[in-house]
C-alpha positions as a Markdown table, in Angstrom:
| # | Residue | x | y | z |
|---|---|---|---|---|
| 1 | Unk | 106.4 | 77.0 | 114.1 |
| 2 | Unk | 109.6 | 78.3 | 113.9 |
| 3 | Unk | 112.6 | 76.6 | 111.1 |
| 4 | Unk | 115.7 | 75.8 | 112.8 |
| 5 | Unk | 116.9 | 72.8 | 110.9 |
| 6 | Unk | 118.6 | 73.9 | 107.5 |
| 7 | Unk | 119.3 | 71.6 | 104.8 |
| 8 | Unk | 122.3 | 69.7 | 105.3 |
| 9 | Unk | 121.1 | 69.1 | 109.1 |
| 10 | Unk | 117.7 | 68.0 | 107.5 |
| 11 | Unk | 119.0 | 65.4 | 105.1 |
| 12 | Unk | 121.2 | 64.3 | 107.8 |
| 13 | Unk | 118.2 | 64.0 | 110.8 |
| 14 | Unk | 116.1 | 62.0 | 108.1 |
| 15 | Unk | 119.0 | 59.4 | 107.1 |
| 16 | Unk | 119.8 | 58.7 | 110.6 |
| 17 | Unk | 116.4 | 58.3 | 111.4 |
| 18 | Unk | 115.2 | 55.8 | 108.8 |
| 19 | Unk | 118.7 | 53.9 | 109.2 |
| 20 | Unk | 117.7 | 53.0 | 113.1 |
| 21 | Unk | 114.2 | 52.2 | 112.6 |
| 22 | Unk | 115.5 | 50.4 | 109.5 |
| 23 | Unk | 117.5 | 48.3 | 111.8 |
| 24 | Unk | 114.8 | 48.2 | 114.9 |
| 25 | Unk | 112.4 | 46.3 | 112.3 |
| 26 | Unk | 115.2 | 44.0 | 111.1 |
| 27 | Unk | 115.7 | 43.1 | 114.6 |
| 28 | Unk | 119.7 | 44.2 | 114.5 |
| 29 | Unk | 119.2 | 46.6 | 117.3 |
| 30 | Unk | 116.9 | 46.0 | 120.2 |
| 31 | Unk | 114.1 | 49.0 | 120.8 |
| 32 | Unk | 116.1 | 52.2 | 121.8 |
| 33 | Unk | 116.0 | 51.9 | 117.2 |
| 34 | Unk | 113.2 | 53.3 | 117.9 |
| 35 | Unk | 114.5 | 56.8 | 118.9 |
| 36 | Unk | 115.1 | 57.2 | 115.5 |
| 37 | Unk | 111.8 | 58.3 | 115.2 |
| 38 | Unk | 112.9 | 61.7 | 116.7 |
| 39 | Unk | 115.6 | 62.9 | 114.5 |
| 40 | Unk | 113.1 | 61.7 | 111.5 |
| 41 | Unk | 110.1 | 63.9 | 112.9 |
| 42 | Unk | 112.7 | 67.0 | 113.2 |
| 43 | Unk | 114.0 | 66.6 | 110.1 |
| 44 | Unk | 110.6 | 66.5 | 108.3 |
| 45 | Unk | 109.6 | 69.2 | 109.6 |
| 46 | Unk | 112.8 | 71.4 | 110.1 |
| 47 | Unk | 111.9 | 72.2 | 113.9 |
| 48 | Unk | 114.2 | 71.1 | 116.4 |
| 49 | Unk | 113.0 | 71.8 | 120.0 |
| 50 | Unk | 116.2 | 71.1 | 121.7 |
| 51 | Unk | 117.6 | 73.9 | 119.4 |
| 52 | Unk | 115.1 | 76.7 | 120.8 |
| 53 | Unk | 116.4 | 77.1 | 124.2 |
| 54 | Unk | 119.9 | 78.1 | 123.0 |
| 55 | Unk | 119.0 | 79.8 | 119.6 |
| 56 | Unk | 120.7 | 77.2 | 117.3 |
| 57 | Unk | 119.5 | 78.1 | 113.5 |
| 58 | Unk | 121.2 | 75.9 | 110.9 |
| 59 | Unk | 118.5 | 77.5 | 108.5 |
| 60 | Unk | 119.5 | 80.5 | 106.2 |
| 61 | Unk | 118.0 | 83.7 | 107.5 |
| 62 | Unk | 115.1 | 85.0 | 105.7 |
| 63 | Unk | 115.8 | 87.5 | 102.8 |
| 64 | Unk | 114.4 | 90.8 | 103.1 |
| 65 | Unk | 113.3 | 91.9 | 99.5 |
């Protein structure tokens, strides 16, 4: 699978995920919380599918050595 999602993007994917299903389970939002489960997938594993379609890389390029 192809990286797309570089650091700063990752970090931010995986706060804003565990912050809504944080809330979902404390009952202070209703169940569209639990969308965060999307940006928290994405930002585990540093694909975002949305990204392919336009080729959107917030990942450093790979060094050739």
């Amino acid at each position: 699978m192809i990286k797309n999602v570089g650091g700063i993007d990752r970090i931010i994917r995986i706060l804003a995920g565990v912050v809504l299903l944080a809330l979902t389970l404390t009952g202070t939002i209703g169940v569209w919380g639990w969308i965060g489960v999307v940006p928290l997938l994405t930002g585990l594993v540093g694909t975002c599918p949305a990204y392919l379609p336009f080729g959107i890389k917030t990942c450093k390029a790979p060094s050739k050595d």
